[in-house]
N, C-alpha and C positions, 0 to 999 in steps of 0.2 A: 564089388561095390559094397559100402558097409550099408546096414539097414537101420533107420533108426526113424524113432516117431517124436515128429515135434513138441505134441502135444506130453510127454514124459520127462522133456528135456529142463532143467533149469537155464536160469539166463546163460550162465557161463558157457553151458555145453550147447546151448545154442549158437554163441558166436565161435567155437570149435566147428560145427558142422557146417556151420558156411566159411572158414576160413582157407584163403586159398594155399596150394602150395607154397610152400617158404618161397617167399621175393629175392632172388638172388644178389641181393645188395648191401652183400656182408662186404667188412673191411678189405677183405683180399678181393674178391670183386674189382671194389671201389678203387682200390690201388692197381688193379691191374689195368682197370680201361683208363686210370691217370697217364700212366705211364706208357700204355698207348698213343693216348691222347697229347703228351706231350713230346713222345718221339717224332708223330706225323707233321704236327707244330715246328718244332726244330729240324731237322732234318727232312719233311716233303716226300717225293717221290721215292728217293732213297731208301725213305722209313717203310714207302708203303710197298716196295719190292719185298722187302723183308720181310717185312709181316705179311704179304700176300706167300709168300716161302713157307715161311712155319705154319699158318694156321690154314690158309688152304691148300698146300702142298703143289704153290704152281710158282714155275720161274717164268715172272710178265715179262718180255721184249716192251710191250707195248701197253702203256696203262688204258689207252682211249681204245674202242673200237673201231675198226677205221671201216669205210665204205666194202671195202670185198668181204669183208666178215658179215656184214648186215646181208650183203647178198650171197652168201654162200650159208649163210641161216634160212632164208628165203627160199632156196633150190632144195636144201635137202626137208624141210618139212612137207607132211603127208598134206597133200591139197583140201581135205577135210578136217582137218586141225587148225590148216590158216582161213579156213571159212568159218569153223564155229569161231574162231579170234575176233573177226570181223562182224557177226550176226551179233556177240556178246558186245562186243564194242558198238556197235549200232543203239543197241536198247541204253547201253548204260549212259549212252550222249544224248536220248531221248528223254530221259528221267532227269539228267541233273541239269540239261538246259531251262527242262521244265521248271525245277524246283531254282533254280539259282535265282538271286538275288536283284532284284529290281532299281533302279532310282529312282526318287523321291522328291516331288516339290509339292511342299504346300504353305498356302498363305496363312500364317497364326493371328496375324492381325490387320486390319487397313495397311498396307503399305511393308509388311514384313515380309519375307520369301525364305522360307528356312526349305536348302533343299542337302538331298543325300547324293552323293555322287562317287562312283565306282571304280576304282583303280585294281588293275593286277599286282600281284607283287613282285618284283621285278627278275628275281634269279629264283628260283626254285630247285631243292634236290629231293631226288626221290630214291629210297633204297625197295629194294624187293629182294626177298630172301633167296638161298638157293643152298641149302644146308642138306636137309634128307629128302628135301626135294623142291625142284625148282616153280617158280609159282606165277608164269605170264601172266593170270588173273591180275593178280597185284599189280604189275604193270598198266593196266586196261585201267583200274580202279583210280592209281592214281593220275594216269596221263591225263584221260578224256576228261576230269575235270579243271585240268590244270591247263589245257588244251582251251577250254569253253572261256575261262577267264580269260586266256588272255594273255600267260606270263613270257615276258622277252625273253626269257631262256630258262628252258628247263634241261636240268644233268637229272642222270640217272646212275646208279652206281650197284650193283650184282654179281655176287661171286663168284670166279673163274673156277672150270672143273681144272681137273691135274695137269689137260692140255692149254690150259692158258686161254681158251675161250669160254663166251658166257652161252646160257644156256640158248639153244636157237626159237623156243617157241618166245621166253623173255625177250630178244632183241626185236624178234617180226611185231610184236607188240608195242614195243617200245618205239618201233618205225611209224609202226601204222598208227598210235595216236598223237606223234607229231615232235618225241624227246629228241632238243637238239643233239645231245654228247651221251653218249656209255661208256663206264667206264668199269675195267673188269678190277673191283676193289669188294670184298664185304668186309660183315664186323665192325665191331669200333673205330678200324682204320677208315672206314668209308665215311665215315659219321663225321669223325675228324677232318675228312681232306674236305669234305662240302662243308662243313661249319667253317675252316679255316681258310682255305685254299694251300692248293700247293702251285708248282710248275705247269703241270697238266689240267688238275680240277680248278676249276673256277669255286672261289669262294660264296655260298646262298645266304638267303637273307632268311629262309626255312625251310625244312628240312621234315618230309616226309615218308610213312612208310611202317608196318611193322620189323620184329625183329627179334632175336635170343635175346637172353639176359646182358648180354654183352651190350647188344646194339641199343638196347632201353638204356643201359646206366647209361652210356657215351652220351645219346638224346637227353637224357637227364644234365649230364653235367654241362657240355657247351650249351645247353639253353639256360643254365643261370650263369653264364659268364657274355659279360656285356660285349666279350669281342667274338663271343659265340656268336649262334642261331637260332631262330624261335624252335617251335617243332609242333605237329599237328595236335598231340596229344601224349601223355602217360600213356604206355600200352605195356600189357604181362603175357603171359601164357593165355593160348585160346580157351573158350568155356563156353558152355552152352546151357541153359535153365531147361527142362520139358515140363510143362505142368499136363495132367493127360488125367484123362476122369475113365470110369468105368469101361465108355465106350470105346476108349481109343485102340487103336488096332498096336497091339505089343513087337510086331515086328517092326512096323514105323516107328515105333519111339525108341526100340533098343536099335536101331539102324542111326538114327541122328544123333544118338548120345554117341555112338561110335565114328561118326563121319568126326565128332570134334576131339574125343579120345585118341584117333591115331595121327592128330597132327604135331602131338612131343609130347615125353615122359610128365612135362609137367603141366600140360592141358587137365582142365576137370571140366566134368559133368554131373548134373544134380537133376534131379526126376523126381517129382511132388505130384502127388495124387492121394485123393482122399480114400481109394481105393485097394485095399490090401491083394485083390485077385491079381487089378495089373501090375500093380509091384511086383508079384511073383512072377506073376509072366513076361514081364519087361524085364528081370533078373536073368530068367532061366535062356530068355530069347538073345541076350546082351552074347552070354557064357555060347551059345553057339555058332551065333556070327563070328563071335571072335576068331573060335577057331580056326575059321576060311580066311582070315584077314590075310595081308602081305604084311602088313603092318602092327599085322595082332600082337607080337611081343610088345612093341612104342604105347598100343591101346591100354595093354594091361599094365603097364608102368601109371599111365594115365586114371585107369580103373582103380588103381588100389587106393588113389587120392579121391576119391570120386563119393558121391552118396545118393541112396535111394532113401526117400523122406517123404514118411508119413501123416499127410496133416488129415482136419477134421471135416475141410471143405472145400471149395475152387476160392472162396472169398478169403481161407488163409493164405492159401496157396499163394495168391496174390503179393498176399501182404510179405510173406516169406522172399517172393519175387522181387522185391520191391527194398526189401532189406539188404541182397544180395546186387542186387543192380549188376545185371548180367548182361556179356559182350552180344550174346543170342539169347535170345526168347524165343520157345517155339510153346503155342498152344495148342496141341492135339483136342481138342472137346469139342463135344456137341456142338455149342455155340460162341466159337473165338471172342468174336464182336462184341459179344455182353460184357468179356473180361477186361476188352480192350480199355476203356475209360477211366482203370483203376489200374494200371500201369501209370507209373511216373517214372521207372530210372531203368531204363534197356538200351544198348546198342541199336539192333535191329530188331522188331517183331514178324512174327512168321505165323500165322493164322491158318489154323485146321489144317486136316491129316495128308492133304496135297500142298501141302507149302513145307519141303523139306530144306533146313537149314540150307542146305547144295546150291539150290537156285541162285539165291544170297547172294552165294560167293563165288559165283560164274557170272550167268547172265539174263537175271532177274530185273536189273538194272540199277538195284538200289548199291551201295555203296558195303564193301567187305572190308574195309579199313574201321575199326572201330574201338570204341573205347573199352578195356579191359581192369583186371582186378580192381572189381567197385567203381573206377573212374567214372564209369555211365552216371553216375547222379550229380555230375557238372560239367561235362563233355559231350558232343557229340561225333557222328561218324564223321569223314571225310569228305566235304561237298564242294561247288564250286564258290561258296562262300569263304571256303578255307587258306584260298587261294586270292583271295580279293582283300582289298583294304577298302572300309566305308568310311569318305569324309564328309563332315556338316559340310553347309555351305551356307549364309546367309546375306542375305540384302535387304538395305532398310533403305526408306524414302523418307524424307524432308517430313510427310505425315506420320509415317512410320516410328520414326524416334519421337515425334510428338504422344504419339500412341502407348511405348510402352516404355520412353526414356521416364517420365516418372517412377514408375517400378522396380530399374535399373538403379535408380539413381537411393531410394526407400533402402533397397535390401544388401547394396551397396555400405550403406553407412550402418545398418544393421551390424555388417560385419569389420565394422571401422577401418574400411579398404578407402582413404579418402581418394587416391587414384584414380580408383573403380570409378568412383561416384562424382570425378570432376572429370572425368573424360564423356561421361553424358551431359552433365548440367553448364559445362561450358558448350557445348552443342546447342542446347535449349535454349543457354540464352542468345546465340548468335543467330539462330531462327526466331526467336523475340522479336532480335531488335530488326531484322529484316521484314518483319510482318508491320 
């Protein structure tokens, strides 16, 4: 990890050291999920046999998963993997029912009723990766809220190993919070057939889930094409911020920089402290664990983009934090809480030296779908809001429009909408002349 002290930096090299790895949304990129994109468009399931061929190296008989596959996923897992599935999925339906979104009535004036009311959105797709490795969390993350709204159908879509199935702890998952259809599609192609529809996949109305550079551009492009899909969020490679003060314990922080380092070449970690000891020791501590990793070569692809940064106090730290707007925050210090108030742009926060990033993204219950490269300072994670549509709703009474059809009727003609302003004042006067 490179070393370097904020406080030496000019502007320029400042925005160097927070900058993330190159965004993979060069031209050839660009043109290659088009032409992804518009083979699965034209051509359907056909297209998506093919490209399930080439890129993950599986010939589909069958694009959907059908019932014996969901149970013969179910028989062979370890009986303590589909319990902590389910304990994880307990809490994370505990948290986000809490946190989800409420209706709304309240009276603004005599006789006005302005209320909020809640709709699911109606077809939902959710992708879950399964690249260098397959990730049922995801699954859990995104079902159980998508579950709590509400939505009339949710697809799912997960890439087939070589044997033309999906991973079995993703499917028990994917059962147990409730996804109608799987389908064994990843990449672009998957993005494509739930934006569009094909034969097999029903076409969504948005489109859920992290994913490679691949599956971000696809999510980028059919959500600005109007016969696309929305999409939860921008999301990049994972990252993780540590701010950690003298006291913090150097194996926990060079342990969580690496929990997000070994998730691809192009994840980064960054570790701020006012502290030149822990620096060294959180360096020296990084350089060992790695060693033991499974995944230690991915970490140090990850490491070499990565930075250890020296600032002058926990309140730069902050402010550095804040600049960066990272997918994780995690504060190792003394006293998390004091910092917390001066946080404005994080994915997720994780407060002092027993809240390791992990929990997060198992079964903590807060939400592991979250905003990436800077997106955090106008985004947030995935909740069951995400899944909802909020409509006004209002109702006015005979006093009502007497109450606030002047006003209407004022700021109306303000804006020379004579329409506006004679669809009130002919009202007015018909309760006039009826008074």
């Amino acid at each position: 990890m490179k070393r370097l002290d904020w406080n030496v930096l000019d502007e320029t090299a400042r925005r160097d050291a927070l900058a993330r790895p190159a965004q993979l949304r060069a031209d050839e990129l660009r043109r290659g999920v088009e032409r992804i994109v518009a083979a699965v468009r034209e051509r359907g399931d056909a297209a998506l046999r093919e490209l399930s061929a080439t890129y993950d190296r599986c010939t589909l008989d069958a694009i959907a998963v059908d019932e014996a596959e969901f149970a013969a996923a179910e028989a062979f897992l370890d009986p303590d993997l589909k319990a902590a599935i389910r304990e994880a999925a307990a809490r994370i339906e505990l948290f986000h029912r809490a946190a989800a979104p409420q209706p709304v009535a309240v009276d603004t004036a005599p006789g006005v009723r302005v209320e909020r009311v809640l709709r699911p959105i109606s077809r939902v797709g959710l992708y879950v990766p399964a690249g260098s490795a397959p990730l049922p969390s995801t699954a859990l993350m995104l079902g159980v809220p998508a579950h709590i709204a509400g939505c009339r159908e949710v697809v799912l879509c997960s890439p087939a190993r070589a044997d033309g199935r999906c991973d079995e702890a993703v499917l028990y998952a994917a059962r147990l919070t409730g996804v109608h259809q799987v389908f064994k599609l990843g990449g672009a192609q998957a993005i494509a057939a739930m934006a569009y529809g094909t034969a097999s996949v029903p076409k969504c109305d948005k489109l859920f889930g992290p994913g490679n550079a691949w599956v971000t551009e696809a999510k980028l492009q059919v959500s600005s094409d109007p016969d696309g899909a929305a999409i939860d969020m921008p999301a990049g490679p994972s990252e993780v911020l540590v701010i950690a003060d003298a006291e913090a314990n150097p194996v926990f922080v060079a342990a969580d920089l690496l929990s997000q380092a070994e998730h691809g070449p192009d994840s980064q970690v960054i570790l701020l402290s006012p502290s030149a000891e822990l620096l060294d020791q959180a360096a020296a501590e990084v350089e060992r664990q790695c060693a033991a990793l499974p995944r230690g070569a991915i970490a140090r692809q990850a490491l070499a983009q990565s930075r250890l940064i020296a600032v002058d106090s926990l309140a730069q730290a902050v402010e550095v934090s804040n600049r960066y707007a990272p997918e994780h925050l995690i504060l190792q210090v003394a006293a998390p809480r004091a910092l917390l108030d001066g946080i404005d742009s994080a994915g997720s926060i994780f407060l002092g030296q027993w809240t390791p990033e992990s929990v997060g993204d198992y079964c903590s219950g807060s939400n592991h779908v979250l905003p990436t490269y800077g997106y955090a300072r106008s985004y947030s994670g995935v909740s069951v809001a995400s899944y909802q549509k909020q409509i006004s709703v209002q109702e006015v009474s005979e006093e009502g429009l007497r109450n606030i059809g002047p006003c209407t009727a004022m700021l109306a003609a303000a804006e020379q909408l004579e329409a506006h302003r004679r669809a009130v004042t002919l009202r007015l006067a018909t309760l006039e002349a009826l008074s």
